[in-house]
DRENVO-629679 format. One record per residue (C-alpha): residue number from 1; chain; x, y, z. Coordinates in Angstrom, 2 decimals. Example, Ala and Ser with C-alpha at 12.3 -4.5 7.8 and 13.67 -1.06 7.14 Angstrom:
2
  seq  mol       c1       c2       c3
    1    A    12.30    -4.50     7.80
    2    A    13.67    -1.06     7.14
This chain:
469
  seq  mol       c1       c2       c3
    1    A   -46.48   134.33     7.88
    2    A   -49.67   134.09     9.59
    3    A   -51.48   135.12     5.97
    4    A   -49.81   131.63     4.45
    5    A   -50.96   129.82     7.65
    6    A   -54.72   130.99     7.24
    7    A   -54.03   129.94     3.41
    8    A   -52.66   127.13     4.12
    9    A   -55.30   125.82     6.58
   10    A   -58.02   126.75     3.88
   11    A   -55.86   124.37     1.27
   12    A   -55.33   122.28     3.18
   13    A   -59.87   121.64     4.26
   14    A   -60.01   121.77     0.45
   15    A   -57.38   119.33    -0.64
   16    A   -58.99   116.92     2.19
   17    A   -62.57   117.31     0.59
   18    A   -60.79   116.59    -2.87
   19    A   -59.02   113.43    -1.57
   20    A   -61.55   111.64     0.65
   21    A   -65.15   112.87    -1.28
   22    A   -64.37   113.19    -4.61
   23    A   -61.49   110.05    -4.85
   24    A   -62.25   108.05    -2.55
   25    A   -59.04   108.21    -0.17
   26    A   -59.95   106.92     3.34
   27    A   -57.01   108.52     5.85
   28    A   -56.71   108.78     9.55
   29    A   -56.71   112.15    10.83
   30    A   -53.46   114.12    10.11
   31    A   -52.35   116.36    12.67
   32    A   -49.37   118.50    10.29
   33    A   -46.80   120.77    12.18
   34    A   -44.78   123.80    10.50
   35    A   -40.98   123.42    11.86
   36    A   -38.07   124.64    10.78
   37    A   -35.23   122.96     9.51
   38    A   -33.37   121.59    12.21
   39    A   -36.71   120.05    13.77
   40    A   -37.17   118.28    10.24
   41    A   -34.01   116.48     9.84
   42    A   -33.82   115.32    13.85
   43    A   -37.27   113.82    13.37
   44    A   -36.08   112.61     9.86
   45    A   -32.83   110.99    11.01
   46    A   -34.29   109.46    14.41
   47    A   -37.58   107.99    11.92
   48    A   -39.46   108.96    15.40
   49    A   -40.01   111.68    17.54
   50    A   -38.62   111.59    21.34
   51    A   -36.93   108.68    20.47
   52    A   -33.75   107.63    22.41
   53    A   -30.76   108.65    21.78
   54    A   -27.51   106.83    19.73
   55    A   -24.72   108.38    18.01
   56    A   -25.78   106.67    14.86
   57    A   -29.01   109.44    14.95
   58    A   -26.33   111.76    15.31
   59    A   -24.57   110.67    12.52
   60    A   -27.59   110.46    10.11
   61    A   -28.65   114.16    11.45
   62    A   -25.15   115.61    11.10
   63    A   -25.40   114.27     7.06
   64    A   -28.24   114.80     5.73
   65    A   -28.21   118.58     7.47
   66    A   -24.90   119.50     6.09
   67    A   -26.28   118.43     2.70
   68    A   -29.22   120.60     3.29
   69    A   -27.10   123.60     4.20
   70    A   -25.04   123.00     0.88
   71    A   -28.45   122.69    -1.30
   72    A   -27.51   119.01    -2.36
   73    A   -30.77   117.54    -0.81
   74    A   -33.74   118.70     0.75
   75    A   -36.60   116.85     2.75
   76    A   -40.12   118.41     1.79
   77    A   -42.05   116.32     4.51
   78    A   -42.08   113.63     7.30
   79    A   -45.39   111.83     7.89
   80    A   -45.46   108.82    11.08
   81    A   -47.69   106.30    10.67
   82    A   -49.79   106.79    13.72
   83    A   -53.62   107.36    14.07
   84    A   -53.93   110.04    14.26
   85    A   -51.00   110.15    12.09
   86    A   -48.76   113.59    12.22
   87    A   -47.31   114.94     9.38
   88    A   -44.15   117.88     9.12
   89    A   -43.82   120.83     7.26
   90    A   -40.49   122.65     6.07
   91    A   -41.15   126.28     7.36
   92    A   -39.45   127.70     4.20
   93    A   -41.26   125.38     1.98
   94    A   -43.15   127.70    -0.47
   95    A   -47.11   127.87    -0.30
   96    A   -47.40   125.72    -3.06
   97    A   -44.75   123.18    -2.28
   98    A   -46.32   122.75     1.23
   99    A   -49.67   122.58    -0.54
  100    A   -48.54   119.48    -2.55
  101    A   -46.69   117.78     0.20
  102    A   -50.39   117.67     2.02
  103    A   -51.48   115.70    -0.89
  104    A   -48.61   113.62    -1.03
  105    A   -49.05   112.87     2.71
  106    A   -52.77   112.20     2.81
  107    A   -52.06   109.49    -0.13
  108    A   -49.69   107.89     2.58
  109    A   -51.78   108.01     5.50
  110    A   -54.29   106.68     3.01
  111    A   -51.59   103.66     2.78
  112    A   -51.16   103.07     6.28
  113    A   -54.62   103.01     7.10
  114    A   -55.48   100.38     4.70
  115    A   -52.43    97.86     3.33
  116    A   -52.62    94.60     4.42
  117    A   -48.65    94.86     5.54
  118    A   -49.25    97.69     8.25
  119    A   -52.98    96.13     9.51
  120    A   -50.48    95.21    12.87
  121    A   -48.84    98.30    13.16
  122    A   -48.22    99.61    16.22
  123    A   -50.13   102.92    15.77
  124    A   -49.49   104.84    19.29
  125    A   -45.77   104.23    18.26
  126    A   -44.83   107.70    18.82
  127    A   -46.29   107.24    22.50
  128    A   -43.79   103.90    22.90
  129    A   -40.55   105.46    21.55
  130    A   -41.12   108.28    24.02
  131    A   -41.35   105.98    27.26
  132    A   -38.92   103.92    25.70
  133    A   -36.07   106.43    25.45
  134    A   -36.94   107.52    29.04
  135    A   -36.81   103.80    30.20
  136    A   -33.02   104.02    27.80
  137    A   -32.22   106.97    30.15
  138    A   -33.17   105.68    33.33
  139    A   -30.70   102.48    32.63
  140    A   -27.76   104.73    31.43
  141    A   -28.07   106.53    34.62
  142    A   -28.27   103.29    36.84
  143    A   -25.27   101.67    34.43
  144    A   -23.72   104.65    32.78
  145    A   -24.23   106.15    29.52
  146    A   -20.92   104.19    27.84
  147    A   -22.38   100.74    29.04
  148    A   -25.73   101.58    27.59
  149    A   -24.30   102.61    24.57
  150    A   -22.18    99.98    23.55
  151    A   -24.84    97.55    24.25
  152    A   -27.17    99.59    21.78
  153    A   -24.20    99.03    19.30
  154    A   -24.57    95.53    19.69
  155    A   -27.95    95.36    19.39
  156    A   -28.61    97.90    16.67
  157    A   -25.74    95.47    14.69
  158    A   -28.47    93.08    13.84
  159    A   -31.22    95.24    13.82
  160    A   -32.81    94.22    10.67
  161    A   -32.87    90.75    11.26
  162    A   -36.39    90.26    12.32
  163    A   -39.16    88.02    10.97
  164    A   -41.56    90.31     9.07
  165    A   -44.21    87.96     9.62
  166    A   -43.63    87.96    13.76
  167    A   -47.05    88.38    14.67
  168    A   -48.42    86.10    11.93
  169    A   -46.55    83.04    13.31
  170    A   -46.79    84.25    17.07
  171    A   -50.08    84.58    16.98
  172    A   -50.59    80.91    15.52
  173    A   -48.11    79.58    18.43
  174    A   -49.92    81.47    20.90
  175    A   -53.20    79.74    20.09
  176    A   -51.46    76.26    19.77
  177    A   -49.59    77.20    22.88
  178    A   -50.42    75.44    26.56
  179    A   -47.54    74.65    28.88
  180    A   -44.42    76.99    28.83
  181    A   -43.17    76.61    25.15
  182    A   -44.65    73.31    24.23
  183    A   -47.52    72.54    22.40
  184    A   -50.27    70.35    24.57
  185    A   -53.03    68.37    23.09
  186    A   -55.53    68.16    25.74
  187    A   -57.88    65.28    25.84
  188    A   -61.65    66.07    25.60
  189    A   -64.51    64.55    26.81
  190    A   -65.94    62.82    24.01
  191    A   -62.78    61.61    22.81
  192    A   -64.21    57.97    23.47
  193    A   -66.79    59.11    20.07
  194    A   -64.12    59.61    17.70
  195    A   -63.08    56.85    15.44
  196    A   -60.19    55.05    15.53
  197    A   -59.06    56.86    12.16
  198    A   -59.22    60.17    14.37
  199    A   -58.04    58.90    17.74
  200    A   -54.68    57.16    15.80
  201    A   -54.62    61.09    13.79
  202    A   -54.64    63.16    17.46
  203    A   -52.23    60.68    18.94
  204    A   -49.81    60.86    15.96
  205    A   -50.20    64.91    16.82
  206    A   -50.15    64.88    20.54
  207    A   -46.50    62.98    19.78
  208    A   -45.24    65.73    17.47
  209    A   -46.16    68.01    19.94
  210    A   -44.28    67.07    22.57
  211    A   -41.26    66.36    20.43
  212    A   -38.70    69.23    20.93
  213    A   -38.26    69.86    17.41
  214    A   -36.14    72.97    16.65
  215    A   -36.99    74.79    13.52
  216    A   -34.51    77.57    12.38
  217    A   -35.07    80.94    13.52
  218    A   -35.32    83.88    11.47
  219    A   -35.71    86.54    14.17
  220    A   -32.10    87.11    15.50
  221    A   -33.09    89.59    17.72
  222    A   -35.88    88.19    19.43
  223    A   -33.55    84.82    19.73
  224    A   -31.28    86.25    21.56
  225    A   -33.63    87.93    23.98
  226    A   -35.59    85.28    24.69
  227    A   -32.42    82.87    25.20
  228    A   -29.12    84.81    25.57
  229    A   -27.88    83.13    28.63
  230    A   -26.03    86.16    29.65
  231    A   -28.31    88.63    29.18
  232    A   -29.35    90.70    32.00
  233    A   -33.07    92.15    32.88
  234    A   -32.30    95.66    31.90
  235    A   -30.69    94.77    28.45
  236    A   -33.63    91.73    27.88
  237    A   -35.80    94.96    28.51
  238    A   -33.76    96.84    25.97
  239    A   -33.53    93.99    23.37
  240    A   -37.23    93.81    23.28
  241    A   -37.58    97.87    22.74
  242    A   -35.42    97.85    19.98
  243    A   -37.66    94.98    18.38
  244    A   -40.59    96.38    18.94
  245    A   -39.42    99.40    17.14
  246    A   -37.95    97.42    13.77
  247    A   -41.57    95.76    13.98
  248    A   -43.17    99.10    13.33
  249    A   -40.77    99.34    10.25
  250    A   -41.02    96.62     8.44
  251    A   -44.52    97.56     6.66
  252    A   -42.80   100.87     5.56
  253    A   -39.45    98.86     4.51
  254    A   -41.44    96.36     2.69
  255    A   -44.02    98.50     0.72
  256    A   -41.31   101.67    -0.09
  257    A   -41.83   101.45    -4.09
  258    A   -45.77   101.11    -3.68
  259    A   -46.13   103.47    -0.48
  260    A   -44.26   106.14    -2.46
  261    A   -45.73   105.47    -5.86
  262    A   -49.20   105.75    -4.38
  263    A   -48.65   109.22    -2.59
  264    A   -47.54   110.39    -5.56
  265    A   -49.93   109.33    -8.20
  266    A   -52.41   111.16    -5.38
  267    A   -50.56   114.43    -5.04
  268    A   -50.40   114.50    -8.98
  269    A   -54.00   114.07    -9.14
  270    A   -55.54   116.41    -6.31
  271    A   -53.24   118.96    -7.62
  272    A   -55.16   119.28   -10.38
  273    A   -58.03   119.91    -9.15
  274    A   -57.12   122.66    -7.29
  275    A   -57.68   126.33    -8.26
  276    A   -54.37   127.47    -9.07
  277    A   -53.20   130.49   -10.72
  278    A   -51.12   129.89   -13.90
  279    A   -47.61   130.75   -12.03
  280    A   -48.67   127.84    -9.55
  281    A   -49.02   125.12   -12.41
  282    A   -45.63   125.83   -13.51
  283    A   -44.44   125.44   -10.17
  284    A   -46.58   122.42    -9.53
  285    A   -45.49   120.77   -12.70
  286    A   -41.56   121.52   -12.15
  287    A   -41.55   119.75    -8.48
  288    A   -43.72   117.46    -9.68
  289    A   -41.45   116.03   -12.66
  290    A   -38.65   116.45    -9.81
  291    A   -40.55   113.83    -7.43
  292    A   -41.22   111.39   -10.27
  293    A   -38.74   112.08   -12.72
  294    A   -35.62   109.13   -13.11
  295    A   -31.92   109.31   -11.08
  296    A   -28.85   108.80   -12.80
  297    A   -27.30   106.20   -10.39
  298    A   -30.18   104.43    -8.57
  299    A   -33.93   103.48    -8.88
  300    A   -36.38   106.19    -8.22
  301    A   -39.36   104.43    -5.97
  302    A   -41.30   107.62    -6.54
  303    A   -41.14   107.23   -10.17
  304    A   -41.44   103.36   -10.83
  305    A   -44.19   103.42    -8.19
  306    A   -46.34   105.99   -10.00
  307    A   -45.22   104.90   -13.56
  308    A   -46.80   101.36   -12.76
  309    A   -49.54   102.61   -10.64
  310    A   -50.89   104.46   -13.81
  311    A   -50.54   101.54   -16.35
  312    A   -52.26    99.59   -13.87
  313    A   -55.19   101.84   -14.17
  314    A   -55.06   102.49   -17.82
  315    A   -54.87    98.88   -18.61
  316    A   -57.97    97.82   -16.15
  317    A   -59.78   100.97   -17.72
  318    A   -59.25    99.64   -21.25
  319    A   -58.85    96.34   -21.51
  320    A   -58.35    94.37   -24.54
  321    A   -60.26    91.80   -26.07
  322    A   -58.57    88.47   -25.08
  323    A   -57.76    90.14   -21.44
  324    A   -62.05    90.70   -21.96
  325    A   -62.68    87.08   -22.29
  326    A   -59.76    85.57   -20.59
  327    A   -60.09    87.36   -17.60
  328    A   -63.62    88.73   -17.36
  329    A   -62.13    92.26   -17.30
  330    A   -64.77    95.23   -18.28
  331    A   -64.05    98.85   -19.12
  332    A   -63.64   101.24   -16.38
  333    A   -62.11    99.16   -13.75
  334    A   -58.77   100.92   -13.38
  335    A   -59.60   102.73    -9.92
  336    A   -60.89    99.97    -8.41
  337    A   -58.40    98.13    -9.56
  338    A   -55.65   100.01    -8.29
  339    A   -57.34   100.47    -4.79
  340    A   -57.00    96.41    -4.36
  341    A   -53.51    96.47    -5.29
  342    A   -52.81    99.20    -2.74
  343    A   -54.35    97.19    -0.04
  344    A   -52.60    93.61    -0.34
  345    A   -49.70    93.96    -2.09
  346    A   -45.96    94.79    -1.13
  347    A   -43.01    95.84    -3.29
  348    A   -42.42    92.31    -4.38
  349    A   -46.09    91.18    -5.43
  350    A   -46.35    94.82    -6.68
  351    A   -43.24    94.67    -9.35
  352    A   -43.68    90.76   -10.12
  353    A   -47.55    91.11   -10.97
  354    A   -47.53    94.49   -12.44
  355    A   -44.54    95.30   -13.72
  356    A   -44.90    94.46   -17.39
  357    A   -42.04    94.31   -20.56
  358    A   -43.30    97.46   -21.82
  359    A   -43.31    99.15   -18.85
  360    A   -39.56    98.08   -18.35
  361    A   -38.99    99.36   -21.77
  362    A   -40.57   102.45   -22.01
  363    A   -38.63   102.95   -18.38
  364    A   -35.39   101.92   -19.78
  365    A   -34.41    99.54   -16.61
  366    A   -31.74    97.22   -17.19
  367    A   -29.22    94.69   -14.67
  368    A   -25.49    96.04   -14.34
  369    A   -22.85    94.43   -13.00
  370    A   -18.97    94.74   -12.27
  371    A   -17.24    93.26   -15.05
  372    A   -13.58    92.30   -13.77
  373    A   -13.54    94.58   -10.76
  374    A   -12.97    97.34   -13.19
  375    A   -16.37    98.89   -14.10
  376    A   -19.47    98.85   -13.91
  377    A   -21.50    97.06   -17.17
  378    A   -24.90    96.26   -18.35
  379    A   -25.18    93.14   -18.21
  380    A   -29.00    92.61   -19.24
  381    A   -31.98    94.30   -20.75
  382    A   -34.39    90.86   -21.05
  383    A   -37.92    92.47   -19.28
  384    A   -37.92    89.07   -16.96
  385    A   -34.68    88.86   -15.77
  386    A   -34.85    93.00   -14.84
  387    A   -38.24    92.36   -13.29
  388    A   -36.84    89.48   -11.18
  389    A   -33.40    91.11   -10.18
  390    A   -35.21    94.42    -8.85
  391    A   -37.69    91.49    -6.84
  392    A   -34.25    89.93    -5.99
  393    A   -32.93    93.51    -4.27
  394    A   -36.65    93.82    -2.34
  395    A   -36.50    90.29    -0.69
  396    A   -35.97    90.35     3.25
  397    A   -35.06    94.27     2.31
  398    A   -31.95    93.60     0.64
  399    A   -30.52    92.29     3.83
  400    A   -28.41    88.78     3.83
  401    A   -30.95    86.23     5.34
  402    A   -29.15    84.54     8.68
  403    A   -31.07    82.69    10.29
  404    A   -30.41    80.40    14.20
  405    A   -29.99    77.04    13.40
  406    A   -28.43    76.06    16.75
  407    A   -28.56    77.83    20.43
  408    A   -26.61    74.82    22.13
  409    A   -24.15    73.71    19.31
  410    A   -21.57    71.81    20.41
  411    A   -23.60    71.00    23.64
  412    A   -21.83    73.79    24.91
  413    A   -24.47    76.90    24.47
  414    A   -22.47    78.37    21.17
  415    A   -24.26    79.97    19.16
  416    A   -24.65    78.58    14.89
  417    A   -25.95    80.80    12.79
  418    A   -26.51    80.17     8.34
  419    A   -26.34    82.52     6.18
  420    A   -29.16    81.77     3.27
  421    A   -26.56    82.10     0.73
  422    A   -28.64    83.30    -2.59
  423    A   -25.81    84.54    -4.79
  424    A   -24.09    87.75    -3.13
  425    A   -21.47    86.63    -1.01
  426    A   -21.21    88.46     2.66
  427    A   -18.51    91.32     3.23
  428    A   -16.31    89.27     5.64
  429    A   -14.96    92.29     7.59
  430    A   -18.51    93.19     7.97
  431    A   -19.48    89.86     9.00
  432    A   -16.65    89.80    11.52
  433    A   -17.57    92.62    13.35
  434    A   -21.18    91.41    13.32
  435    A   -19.97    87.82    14.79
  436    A   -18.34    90.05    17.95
  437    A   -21.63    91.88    18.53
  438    A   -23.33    89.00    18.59
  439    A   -20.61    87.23    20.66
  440    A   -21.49    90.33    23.61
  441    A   -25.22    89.33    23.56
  442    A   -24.89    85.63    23.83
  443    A   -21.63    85.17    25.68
  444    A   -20.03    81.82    23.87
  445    A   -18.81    81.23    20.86
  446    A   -21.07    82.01    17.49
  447    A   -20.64    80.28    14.54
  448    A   -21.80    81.47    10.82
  449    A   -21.81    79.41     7.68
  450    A   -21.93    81.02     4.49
  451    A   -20.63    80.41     1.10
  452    A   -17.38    81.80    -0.36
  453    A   -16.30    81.54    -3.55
  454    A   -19.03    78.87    -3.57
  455    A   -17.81    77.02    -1.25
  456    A   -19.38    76.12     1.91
  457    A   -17.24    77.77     5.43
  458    A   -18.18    78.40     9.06
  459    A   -16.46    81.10    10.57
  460    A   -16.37    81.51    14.28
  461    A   -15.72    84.01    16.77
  462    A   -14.60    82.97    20.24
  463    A   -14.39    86.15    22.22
  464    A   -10.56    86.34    21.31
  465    A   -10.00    85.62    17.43
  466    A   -12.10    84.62    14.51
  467    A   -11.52    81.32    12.94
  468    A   -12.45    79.31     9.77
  469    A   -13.32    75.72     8.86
């Protein structure tokens, strides 16, 4: 064991050297960690280390162990985005498979580092989740663990619906921002200067800035927080943990297909230029094809990401002549080319720029839908409408956009919530349970319209029985 270590260690200072000097990879500093298998899938199914504790981690561990135990899955690695970022190793990961997952880890610390998507990442996260879960425990000792828990089922209910672009629009209130939550527009001292074109302009502003105009509300959670009139300190306090958290995820949920493909087209690519005997190759090029290789029953990120990844760099290496003149391309662009697209793009800008008809032919995607609730049928094979499905899936994360509309509806503090209805329908048992979740954080009646059957129906939850109008 310690002989793999010490070679290990030595791959690992020469796959580094290969990455950053001779391609160009920029990552933080990776701290990586040999554990053994029941270390790997608590980190994997809590997403953090030290972080608090819900039966839903449980759940997750309890899974995706038992299908490690039964040799139906395996996790190679688990990297945090964190600077320094730490990365884990499978202890009975062979040499070589622990050799690649360092190159596939140092593409995605590459990733974090530099997309546009995690430039507000929270990157002492792993610092946070630790003092949160010990602010978790201190509560369910002062309120009991059941109390704590079921208000972390509540909560945890409408996780995902955050505003991905929280700080973006924060930010821009903050600056705007004077008294409490309205917007001031303070009179300066040469105001007398302007002309009347300007001073008619800033009083026509000044008004709309004082006007309480309510704009709907993406970000349930931090709704709810910030106006639950229920709510108590301790559970505010908890609210706000839990968002914090989802923050940190949203880069990773939004760039999965391009995080993945680029770690990948990396590990492919140091691998080979590492000394390895002609028993390692093999080896190499067996997990290899097993990362990026196609699934029966559901997209592959790892393999769409590094299939398009590479046409993007063959096509900006060899341009043709109209792309020449029409676009001012020139030979040899490809890496730079693909080094942009890893640092603004997300899954959607990265499949509707770059994913091209004969990409989606030579990858065989197609739409397939269920055809009179008997089975399942393709339905289309057209490049465009494939292209825009898959962007379809990716948008708000393949989560059902709700959004507040209403905190005092009725004049009575009830809760209305809309569902953005874009063509899936919402599970209405789901939905239902959702509606008495939210019912425990806000404490009056919530309201949801949606559209069934295309028609338009609010359903509503009272505290005692759902209704519909």
């Amino acid at each position: 064991m310690d002989r793999e270590v010490r070679e290990l260690e030595n791959a690992l200072a020469q796959i580094w050297d290969i990455a950053t000097n001779k391609f160009g990879l920029d990552p933080f500093p990776t701290r990586f960690e040999i554990v053994p298998a029941t270390v790997m899938y608590e980190i994997g199914s809590y997403a953090l280390p030290g972080r608090y504790s819900h039966w839903t981690f449980g759940k997750a561990y309890h899974k995706m162990k038992t299908m490690y135990d039964f040799g139906l899955s395996k996790i190679y690695e688990v990297v945090i985005n964190a600077n320094p970022s730490y990365a884990f190793l499978l202890e009975n990961n062979s040499l070589l498979q622990n050799k690649l997952v360092i190159a596939h880890v140092l593409g995605h610390v590459d990733f974090f580092k530099h997309n546009a998507y995690f430039s507000q990442t929270n990157r002492r996260m792993v610092d946070d989740a630790a003092t949160h879960a010990r602010r978790i425990n201190e509560y369910e000792f002062k309120f009991g663990r059941k109390v704590v828990e079921e208000f972390l089922d509540a909560v945890l209910s409408i996780e995902e619906h955050i505003d991905p672009n929280f700080f973006i629009r924060k930010n821009r209130e903050r600056k705007l921002r004077g008294d409490g939550d309205r917007v001031l527009v303070k009179p300066g001292p040469y105001d007398d200067l302007a002309t009347e074109q300007e001073q008619q302009a800033r009083a026509r502003a000044a008004a709309e800035a004082q006007a309480d105009v309510i704009e709907p509300e993406k970000d349930l959670v931090w709704f709810i927080m910030q106006h639950s009139p229920i709510l108590q300190p301790w559970q505010r306090d908890v609210m706000s943990m839990i968002h914090d958290e989802m923050l940190y995820f949203v880069p990773q949920m939004q760039t999965k297909v391009l995080n993945e493909g680029w770690a990948s087209f990396w590990h492919s690519r140091i691998m080979r230029e590492l000394d390895l005997p002609d028993e390692d190759h093999l080896e190499f090029a067996e997990l290899h094809a097993g990362v990026v290789s196609p699934h029966r029953n559901q997209l592959n990120p790892y393999y769409l990401g590094y299939k398009i990844f590479e046409d993007i760099e063959r096509r900006w290496d060899n341009p043709t002549k109209e792309e020449q003149l029409r676009y001012g391309r020139q030979s040899g662009e490809g890496r730079a080319k693909i080094f942009e697209v890893r640092e603004l793009d997300n899954d959607v800008s990265f499949l509707r720029n770059y994913l091209t008809e004969d990409l989606c032919e030579e990858l065989d995607l197609f739409v397939y839908e269920l055809v009179d609730e008997e089975e399942w049928t393709i339905t289309e094979k057209r490049w465009e409408r494939v292209r825009d499905q898959l962007v379809a899936n990716m948008t708000n994360f393949g989560f059902p956009y709700i959004e507040v509309v209403d905190g005092d509806y009725n004049r009575n503090r009830e809760l209305f919530l809309r569902h953005r209805y874009e063509g899936a329908e919402l599970e209405q048992r789901y939905a239902h349970k959702v509606l008495e979740y939210v019912y425990k954080l806000w404490g009056r009646p919530v309201h949801l319209e949606t559209k069934v059957e295309d028609e338009t129906v609010t359903w509503r939850f009272d505290g005692e029985e759902h209704s519909q109008s």
